[in-house]
N, C-alpha and C positions, 0 to 999 in steps of 0.2 A: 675468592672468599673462602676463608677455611672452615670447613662442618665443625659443628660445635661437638660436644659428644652425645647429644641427642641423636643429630643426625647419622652422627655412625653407630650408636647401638641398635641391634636390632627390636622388633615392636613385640611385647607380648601381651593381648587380650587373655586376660583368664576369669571365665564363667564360674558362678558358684554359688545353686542354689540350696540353702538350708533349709527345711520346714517344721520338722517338731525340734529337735534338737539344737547342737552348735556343733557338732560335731566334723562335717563338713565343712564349715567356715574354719574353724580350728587347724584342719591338716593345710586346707588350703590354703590358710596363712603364713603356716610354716614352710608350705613349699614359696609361697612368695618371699620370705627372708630370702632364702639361695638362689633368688632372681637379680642380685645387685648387675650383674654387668646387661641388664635389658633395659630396656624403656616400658614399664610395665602398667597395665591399665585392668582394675577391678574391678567385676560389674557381680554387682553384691546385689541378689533377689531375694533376699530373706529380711526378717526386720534386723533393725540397727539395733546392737547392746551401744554406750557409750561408754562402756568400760571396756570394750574389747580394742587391742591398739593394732594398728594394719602399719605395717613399715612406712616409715616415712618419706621413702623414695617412688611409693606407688600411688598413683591415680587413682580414688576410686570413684566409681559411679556406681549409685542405690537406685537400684530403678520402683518403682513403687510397690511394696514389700506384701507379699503371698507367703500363707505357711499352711500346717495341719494342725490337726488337733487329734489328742492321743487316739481314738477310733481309726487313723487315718482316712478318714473317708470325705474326698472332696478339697478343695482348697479356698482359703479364705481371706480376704484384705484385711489389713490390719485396722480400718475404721469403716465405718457405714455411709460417709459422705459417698463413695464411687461402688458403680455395682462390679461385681467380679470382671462382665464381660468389658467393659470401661476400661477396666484395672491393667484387664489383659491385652487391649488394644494397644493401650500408652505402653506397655512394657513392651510389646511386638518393634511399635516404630522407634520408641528406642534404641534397640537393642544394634536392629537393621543401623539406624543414622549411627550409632556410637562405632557401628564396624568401619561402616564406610567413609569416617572421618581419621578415624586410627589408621586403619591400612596394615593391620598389624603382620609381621609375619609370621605368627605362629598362634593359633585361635585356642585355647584351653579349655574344654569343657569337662567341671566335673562331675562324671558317672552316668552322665547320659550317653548313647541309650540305654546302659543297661539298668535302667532307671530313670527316675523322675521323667516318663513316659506325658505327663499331664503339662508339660511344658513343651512339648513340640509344637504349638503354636508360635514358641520366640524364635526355637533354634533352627527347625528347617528350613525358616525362611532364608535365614544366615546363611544355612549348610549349602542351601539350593543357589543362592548369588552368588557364593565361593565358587562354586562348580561352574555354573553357567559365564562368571568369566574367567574361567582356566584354571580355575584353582592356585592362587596365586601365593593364597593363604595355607600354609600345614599346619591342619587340624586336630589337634590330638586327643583321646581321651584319658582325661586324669581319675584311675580306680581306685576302688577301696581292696581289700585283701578280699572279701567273704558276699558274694548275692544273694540281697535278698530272693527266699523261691516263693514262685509267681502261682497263683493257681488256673493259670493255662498257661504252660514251658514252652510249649510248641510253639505257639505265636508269638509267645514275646519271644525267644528265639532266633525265630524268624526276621521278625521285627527287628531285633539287633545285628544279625547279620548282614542285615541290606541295607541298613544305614548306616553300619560302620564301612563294609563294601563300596557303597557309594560315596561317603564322605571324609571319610577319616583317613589317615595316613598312618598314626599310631595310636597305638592304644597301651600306657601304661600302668602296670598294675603294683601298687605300691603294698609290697608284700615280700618275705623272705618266700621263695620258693622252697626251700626245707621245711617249710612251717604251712603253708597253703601255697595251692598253685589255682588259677583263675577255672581250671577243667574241673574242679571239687562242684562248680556251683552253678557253670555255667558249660552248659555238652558239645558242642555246636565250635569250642575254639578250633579245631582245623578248617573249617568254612571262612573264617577268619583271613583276608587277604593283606591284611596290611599287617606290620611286625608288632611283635606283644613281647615288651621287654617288662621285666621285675625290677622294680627298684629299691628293693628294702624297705623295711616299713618307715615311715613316713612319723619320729618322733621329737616333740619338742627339747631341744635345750635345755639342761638346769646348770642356769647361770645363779652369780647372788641375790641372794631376799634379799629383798626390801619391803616389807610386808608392812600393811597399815595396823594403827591403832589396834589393837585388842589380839592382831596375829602374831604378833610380834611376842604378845605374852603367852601367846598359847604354845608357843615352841622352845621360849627361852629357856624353862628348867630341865635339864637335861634329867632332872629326877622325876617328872613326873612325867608318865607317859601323854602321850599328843593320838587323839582318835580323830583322825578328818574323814566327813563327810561329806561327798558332792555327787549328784545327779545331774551332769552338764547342764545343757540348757534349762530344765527344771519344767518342763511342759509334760514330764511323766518322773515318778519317784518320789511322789508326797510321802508313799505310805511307808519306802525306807525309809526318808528321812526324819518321818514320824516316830517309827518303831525303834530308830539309833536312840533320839533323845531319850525315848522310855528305856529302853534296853540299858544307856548311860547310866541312868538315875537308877538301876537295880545293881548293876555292875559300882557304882560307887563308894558305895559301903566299903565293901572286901578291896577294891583295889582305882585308890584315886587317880584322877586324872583330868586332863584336859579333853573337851569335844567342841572342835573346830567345826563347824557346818556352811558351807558353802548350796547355795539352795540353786542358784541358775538365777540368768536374768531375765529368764521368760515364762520363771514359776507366776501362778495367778497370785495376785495378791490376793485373794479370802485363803488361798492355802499359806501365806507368808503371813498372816495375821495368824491364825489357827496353830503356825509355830512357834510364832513369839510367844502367846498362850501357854502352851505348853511349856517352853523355855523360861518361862518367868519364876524366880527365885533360885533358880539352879545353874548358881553364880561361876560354875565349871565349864557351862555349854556357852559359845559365841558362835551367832546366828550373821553369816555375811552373803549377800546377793553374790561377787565375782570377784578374782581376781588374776590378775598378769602376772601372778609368782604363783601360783599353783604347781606346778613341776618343783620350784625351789621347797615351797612347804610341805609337798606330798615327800619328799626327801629325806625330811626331817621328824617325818611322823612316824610312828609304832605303828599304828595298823589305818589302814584304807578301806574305807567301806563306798562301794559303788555300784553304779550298772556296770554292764561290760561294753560298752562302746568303745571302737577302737580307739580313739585318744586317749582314753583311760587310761586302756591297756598299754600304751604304748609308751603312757605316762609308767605305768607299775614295772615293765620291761626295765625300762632306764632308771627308776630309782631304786627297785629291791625292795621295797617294802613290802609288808604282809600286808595280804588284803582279802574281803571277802567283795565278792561279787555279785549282785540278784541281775541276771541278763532279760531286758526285757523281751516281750514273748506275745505281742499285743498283735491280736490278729495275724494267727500263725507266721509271726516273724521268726527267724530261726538264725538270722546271722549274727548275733550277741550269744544262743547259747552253742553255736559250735564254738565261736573265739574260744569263749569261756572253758569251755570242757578240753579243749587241748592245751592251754596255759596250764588250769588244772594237773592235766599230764604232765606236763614240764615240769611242776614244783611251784608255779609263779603266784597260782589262787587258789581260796577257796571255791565253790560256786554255793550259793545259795537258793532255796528254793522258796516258792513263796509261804510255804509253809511254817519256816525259818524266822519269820516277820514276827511271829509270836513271842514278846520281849524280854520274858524269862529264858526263852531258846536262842533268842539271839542274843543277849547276856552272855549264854553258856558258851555259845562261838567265838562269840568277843573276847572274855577270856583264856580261853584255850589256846587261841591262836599268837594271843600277846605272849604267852610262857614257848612261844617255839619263835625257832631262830628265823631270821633273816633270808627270805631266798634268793638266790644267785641272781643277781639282778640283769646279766646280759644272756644266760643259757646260750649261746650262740648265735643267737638270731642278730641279723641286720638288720640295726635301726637307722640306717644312712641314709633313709627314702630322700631326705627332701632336696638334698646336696647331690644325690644321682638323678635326682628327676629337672635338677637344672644342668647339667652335664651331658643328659638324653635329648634335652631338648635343646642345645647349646649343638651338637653335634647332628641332629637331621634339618638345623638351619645353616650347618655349615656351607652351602653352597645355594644357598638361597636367596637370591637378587628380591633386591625393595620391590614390594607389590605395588599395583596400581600404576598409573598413567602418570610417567615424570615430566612435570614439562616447565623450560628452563623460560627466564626470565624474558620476556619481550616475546615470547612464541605466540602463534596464532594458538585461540581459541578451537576444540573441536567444532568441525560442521555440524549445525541443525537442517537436518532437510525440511523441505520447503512443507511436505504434506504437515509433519510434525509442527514446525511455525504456524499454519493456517489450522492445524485441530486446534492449540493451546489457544491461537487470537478469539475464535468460537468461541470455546468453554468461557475464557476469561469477560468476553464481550455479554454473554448469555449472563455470567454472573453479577455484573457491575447493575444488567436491567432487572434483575429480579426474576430471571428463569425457576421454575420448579426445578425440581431432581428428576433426572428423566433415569427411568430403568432399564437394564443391560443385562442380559446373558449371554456365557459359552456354552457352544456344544459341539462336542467331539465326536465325530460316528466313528464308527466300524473297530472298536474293540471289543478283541479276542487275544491277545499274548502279550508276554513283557518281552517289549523292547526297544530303544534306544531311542525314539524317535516319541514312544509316550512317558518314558522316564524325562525326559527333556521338556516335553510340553509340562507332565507336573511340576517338574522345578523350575517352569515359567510363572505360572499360574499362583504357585505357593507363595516363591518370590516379592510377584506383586500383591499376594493375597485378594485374589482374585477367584471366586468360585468358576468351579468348572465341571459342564454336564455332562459325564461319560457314558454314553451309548454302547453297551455291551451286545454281541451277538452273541446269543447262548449257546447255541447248537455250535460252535466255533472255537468255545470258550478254553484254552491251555489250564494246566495245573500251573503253570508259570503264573502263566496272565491271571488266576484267581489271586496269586500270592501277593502278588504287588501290587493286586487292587484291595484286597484287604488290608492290606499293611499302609498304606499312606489313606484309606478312607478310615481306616479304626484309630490312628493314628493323629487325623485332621477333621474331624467329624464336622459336617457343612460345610468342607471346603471341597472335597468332592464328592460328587454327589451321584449314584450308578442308575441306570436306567437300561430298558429292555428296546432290544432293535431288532427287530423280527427274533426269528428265528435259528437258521443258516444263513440268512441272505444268501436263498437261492433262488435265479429267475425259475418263472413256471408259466412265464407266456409264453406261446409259439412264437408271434410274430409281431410287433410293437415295441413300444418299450420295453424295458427290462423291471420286473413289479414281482416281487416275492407274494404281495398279498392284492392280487388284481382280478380281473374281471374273470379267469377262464377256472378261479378257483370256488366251490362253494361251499356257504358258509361254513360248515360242520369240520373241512379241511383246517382252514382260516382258524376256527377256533380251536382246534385241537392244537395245531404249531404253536399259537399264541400261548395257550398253557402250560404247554412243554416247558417254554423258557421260561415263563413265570413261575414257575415250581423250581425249576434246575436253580433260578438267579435265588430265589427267597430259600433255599436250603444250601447252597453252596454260602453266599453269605448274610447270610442267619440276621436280619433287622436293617442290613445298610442298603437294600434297594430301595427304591421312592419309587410309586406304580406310575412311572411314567413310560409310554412306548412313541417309538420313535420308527416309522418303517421302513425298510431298504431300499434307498433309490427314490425316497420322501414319496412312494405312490400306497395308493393305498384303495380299499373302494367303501360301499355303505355297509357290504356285509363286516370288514373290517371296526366297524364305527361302533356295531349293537356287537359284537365279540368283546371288543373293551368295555363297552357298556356291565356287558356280562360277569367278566373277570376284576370288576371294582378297578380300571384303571383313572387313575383324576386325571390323567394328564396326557392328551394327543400333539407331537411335536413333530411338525414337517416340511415342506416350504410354506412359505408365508402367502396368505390367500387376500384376493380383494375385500370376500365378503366374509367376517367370520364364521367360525362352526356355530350351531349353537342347535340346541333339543336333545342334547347326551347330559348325562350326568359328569362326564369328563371334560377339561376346559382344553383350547387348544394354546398350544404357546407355541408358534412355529417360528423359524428362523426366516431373518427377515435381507438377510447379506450372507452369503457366502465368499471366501477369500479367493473361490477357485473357479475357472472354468473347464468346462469337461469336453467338451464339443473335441474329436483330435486328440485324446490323452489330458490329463489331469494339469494345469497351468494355475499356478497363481497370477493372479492381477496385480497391474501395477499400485503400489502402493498410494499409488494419487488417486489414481481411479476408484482404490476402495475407497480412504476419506475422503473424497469428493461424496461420493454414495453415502457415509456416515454420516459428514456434515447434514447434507439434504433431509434426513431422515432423522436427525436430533429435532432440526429444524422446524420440521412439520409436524412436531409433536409425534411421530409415532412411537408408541408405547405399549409392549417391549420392545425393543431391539434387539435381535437374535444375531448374534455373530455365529458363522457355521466354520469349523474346522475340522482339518482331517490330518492329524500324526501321520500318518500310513504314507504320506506322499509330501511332506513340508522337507523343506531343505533347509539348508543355512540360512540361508537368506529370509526363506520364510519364518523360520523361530526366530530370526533376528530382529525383523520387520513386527511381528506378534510383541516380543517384548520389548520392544520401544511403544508400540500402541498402548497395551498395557499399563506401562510405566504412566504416558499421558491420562488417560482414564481414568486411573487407582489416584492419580494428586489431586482429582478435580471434584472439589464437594460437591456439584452437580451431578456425578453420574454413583450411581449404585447399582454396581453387578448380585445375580442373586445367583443362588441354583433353585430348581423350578422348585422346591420346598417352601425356600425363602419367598419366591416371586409370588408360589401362590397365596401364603399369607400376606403379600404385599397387597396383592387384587382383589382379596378379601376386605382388609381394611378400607381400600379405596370404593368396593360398594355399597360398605355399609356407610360411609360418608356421603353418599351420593344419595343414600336412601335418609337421612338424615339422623343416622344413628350413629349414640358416641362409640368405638371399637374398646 
């Protein structure tokens, strides 16, 4: 059978999410043009314009559309039928099924991490599946020339470093290096392990108008000047676009003309009323939502008035026009007024300042600038981004075999083992009769440092999104080990979730067990260690501990019990008891299965053995279910076994994992039910 040429192109996934703007969608489109010889698949997280045209060789997939709103603060769905957290589910399993149907070879995300930070709930999961099966997928990221700066560097930093380290293979930065390099805005590029090529900036085409109805007339007389106005996507720039029309109608008099106003497809309509209004009678000014010849019309025009977003600019670069500039600046944003200010330098714009908005002053700019010449419209700078960023990418898949599990015609099916058959027959059995939800937590002891073994358990975890309860030992605690634990809990908030484990986990019996907080110790010791770590963990990271303690070696005594009492902890976690705790103001959630036994050196159980033990224990209604793990000592086998269990778990609407946060608003709700109160 001969491959069609699907089958021999290779796959490319490429990410792209926009939120106030179009800006983003715009380059990334462009670079999708220069993707003809891929098989290419776009998954578009912003809202849909319907005048924006996506090549028609590419797939796209909309996943249910989040933006911002000019404050940037928060993100929002595009209607009020589904709540955010809804919004952001469906986009997660999306996002995961759309990878793992493609199989793509080469994953394109753009500008994450070093931005749009509030979407790691879709793409880690992705990054962490890539990784966890081998990385099969090269991942790369698609940048802008300029970062935004953050008002804490250090972590997001941080924060980028380890997930480009971790995940990424490239990182391209679509930018002439003579003009900006990626180290202007970001400190941290030699920590950078994977390669960081330049690809030029990243500029559209101008091919021929064809410009609709009323555009057409605003360019045809070559006598009379053409003033175009556009605010990309139109969610910020009402008040240039205001102050153009009045500035026009003062400018008119002395020196006639045409004013083109392109307003965006995501301006509000009360401000797209507000400008017809004002437009009304002032037979000069044409008021248009978007158009796919914008490059061809900006071309054709005498002077441009805009923000400085890179498209823009990238559009002004390539046409030569005269332009004034107002860069926006909302919420000490600063990557529109550097662009701006070194163009400036170059000859290419004016900048404007918002003071400038005053319409007899922007009159005076308006025409000043129309009586000066034309500027060099290339200055030197590479605009070949989008044709090199398919070439970069074309080139580190060059020896890149098809991901995924190929498997030829008439082949056996992979194996299901048997424990896996007999968990899904339960769940599916439990569901047909009408079971409740039965509740499920992780808990992870004995972290103190990053390394390979709990970097693997969180990309298990995330994976299946699957909360998971980290037991930190304070007294133990690395500067490593804080950094990775704040970076994927600030990162994934409620998906892990940090808790206190003694102290040192240091024995201090003579002769017995081994018991950090046991019989030979009194009280006053007991509380002292206890506080220690609760101070160290609540200021090392500052709001992401939950007072839950968890003690070393699950032993514990009564002075232990009135010490928590003391230090406001809710939450006592340790093996699982016949008789519950109960006359603390703390509840207890102990683990009710461990994977390991210890007797001899540390062993995992056979896998039958544990869901044998699971089943038993779905079955007899215990609730919660404590699953106990330990990074420190899991092997292959064991993270392998973990996430297949996982995987069963996470499909089954029956079961709901929490972290003791969630869990204890769960058991909340469930007593005032019991008490007969509505929650």
């Amino acid at each position: 059978m001969n491959p069609t040429d699907s089958d021999r192109k290779k796959r490319v996934l490429f990410y792209c999410q926009h939120l106030l703007g179009m800006g983003h969608l715009i380059r990334s489109l462009a670079i999708l043009e220069k993707l003809r010889d891929f098989e290419v698949r776009f998954i578009n997280g912003g809202e849909v314009a319907s005048d924006i045209e996506v090549p028609s060789f590419v797939q796209v997939v909309n996943l249910p559309p989040l933006h911002s709103k000019p404050d940037l603060k928060g993100l929002h769905t595009a209607s009020d039928s589904a709540s955010l957290d809804t919004v952001k589910e469906i986009r997660r399993r999306l996002l995961l099924d759309e990878f793992e149907r493609f199989q793509p070879h080469a994953l394109v995300i753009e500008l994450f991490p070093f931005g749009r930070k509030q979407f790691a709930f879709e793409l880690i999961p992705v990054l962490a599946r890539n990784r966890l099966n081998g990385k099969p997928t090269t991942v790369v990221c698609s940048l802008r020339d300029i970062l935004v700066s953050k008002s804490d560097p250090t972590r997001h930093e941080e924060r980028c470093v380890r997930f480009v380290n971790r995940y990424f293979d490239a990182v391209l930065v679509h930018s002439d290096p003579t003009f900006q390099i990626l180290d202007e805005t970001f400190s941290r590029t030699a920590d950078l392990e994977c390669p960081i090529r330049y690809t030029g900036f990243v500029a559209r085409e101008v091919g021929p108008a064809q410009p609709q109805a009323g555009e057409q007339a605003s360019v045809g007389d070559p006598e009379t000047p053409v003033i175009l106005v556009s605010v990309g996507g139109g969610r910020v720039g009402y008040e240039l676009v205001a102050s153009s029309i009045q500035a026009s109608s003062i400018l008119y008099a002395a020196l006639p003309h045409r004013l083109l106003v392109f307003t965006g497809p995501y301006m509000p309509e009360t401000h797209i009323a507000s400008l017809e209004q004002l437009a009304a009678g002032r037979t000069h000014v044409i008021l248009r939502r978007y158009t796919a010849e914008f490059p061809s019309l900006l071309e054709k025009a005498d002077l441009s008035i805009s923000m400085a977003g890179y498209n823009t600019c990238m559009d002004l670069l390539t046409t030569g026009v005269r332009a004034l500039v107002l860069p926006f600046t909302a919420q000490g944003n600063d990557e529109q007024i550097m662009r701006a200010q070194k163009l400036e330098r170059h000859g290419i714009v004016t900048v404007l300042d918002p003071v400038d908005l005053e319409p007899h002053t922007l009159a005076q700019k308006m025409a000043s600038l129309l009586r000066s010449d034309r500027p060099d419209p290339t200055v030197g700078l590479d605009t070949n981004g989008a044709q090199q960023t398919a070439d970069l990418i074309a080139k580190l898949l060059t020896h890149h075999d098809a991901p995924g599990l190929q498997i030829s015609e008439g082949a056996v099916s992979v194996h299901t083992p048997p424990w896996r058959q007999r968990l899904e027959a339960f769940l599916e059995q439990q569901r047909e009769t009408g079971s409740e939800v039965m509740h499920l937590f992780l808990r992870d002891d004995d972290v103190d440092e990053d390394e390979e073994s709990l970097r693997r358990l969180l990309d298990i975890t995330v994976s299946r999104w699957i909360p998971v309860n980290l037991e930190i030992i304070p007294g133990r605690l690395t500067e490593s080990g804080i950094t990775v634990l704040d970076t994927y809990a600030r990162s994934l908030p409620g998906l892990f979730e940090l808790h206190q484990h003694g102290w040192q986990h240091a024995n201090h019996e003579p002769e017995g067990k081994k018991c950090e907080f046991g019989p030979s110790r009194p009280f006053h010791e007991q509380l002292d260690d206890i506080r220690k770590g609760k101070e160290l963990l609540d200021r090392v990271f500052k709001g992401l501990v939950y007072p839950a303690f968890t003690p070393p070696w699950n032993r514990c005594t009564p002075d232990t019990y009135k010490a928590l009492d003391d230090l406001g902890f809710l939450v006592l976690s340790k093996d699982h008891a016949v008789q519950p705790m109960t006359g603390y103001r703390f509840r207890e959630l102990s683990t009710t299965l461990d994977l390991y036994r210890w007797k001899g050196g540390p062993a995992m159980k056979a896998p039958d053995e544990i869901v044998t033990v699971l089943i038993q224990q779905l079955a007899d209604g215990l609730s919660p279910i404590g699953l106990l793990l330990h990074h420190k000592v899991m092997d292959d086998a064991a993270f392998s076994f973990l996430d297949d269990l996982l995987a069963v778990l996470a499909a089954s609407p029956l079961i709901r994992c929490h972290s003791f946060h969630g869990l204890m608003a769960e058991l909340e709700r469930q007593d005032l039910q019991l008490q007969g109160v509505r929650p």
